[in-house]
C-alpha positions in Angstrom: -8.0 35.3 28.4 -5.9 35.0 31.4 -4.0 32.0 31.7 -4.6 30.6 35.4 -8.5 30.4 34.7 -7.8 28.2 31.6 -5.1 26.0 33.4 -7.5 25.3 36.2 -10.5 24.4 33.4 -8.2 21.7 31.4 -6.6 20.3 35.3 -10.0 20.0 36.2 -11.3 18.9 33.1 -8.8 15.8 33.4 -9.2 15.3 37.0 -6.1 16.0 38.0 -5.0 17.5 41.3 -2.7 20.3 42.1 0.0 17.8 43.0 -0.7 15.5 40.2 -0.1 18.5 37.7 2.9 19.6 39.7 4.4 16.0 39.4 3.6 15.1 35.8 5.1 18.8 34.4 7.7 18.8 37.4 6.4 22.6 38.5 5.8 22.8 42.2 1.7 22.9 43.3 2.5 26.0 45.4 3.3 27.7 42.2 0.6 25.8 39.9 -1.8 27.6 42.6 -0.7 30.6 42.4 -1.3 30.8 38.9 -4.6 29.8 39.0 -5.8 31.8 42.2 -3.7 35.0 40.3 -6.3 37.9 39.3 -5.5 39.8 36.2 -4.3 42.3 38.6 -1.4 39.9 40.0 -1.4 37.4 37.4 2.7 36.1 37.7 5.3 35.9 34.8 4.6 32.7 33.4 8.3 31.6 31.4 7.4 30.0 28.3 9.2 26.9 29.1 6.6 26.7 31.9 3.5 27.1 30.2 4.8 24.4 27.5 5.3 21.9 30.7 2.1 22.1 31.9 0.3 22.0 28.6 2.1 19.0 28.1 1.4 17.4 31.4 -1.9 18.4 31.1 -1.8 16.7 27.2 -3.1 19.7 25.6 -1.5 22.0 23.1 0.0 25.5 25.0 -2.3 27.6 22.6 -4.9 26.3 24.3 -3.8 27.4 28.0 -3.1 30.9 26.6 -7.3 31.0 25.8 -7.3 32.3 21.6 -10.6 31.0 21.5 -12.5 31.2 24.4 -15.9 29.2 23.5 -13.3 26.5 22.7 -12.1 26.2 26.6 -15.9 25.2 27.7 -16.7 22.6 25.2 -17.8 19.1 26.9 -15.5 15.9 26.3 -18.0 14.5 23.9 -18.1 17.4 21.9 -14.4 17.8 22.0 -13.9 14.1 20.8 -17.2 14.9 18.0 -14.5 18.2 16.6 -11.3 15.0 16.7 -13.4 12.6 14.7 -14.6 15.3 12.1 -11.4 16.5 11.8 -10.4 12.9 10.3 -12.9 13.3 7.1 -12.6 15.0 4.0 -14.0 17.5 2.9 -16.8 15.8 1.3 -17.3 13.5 4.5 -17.4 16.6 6.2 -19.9 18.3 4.2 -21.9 15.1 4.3 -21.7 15.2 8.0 -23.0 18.8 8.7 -26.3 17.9 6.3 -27.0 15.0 8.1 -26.5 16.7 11.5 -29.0 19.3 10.0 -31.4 17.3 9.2 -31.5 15.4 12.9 -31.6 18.4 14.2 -34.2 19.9 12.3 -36.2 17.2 13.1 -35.7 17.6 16.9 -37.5 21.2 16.8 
């Protein structure tokens, strides 16, 4: 996954502007652009320290702007904040959770 596609989904995904990223991680918009216009055949150099500035600024972890998993980029907000709270149970709470999830949605069909 290239990395300007995937900083432009989470700036987007937090309504924020070029110039609001480029303030908040302290990287100029010009440059913030140029990243995500970049095509993989003139992607820039991206210096770790700047990848870690805007993934903080954008309040995300910097694995995420580097794209491991795909399918994980698109999810919606509500699904996003459904992974946060499961993430808080145990493993039986968990387990609990997926039946019950199956069961509504074996009902829906």
């Amino acid at each position: 996954m290239r990395i300007g596609p995937s900083i432009r989904y989470w700036r987007e995904n937090k309504n924020m502007t070029y110039y609001r990223l480029a303030k908040d991680s302290g990287i100029d918009a010009d440059y913030i652009k140029k990243i995500e216009n970049s095509t993989e055949d003139n992607e820039p150099n991206i210096k770790i320290e700047t990848l870690d500035r805007l993934a903080r600024a954008l309040g995300v972890p910097a694995s995420n702007l580097i794209g491991n998993n795909e399918e994980s980029m698109y999810l919606t907000k509500r699904e996003k904040d459904l992974i946060t709270v499961f993430r808080r149970f145990g493993k039986e709470a968990q387990d609990a959770f997926v039946n019950i999830m199956e069961l509504v949605s074996d009902k829906r069909e």
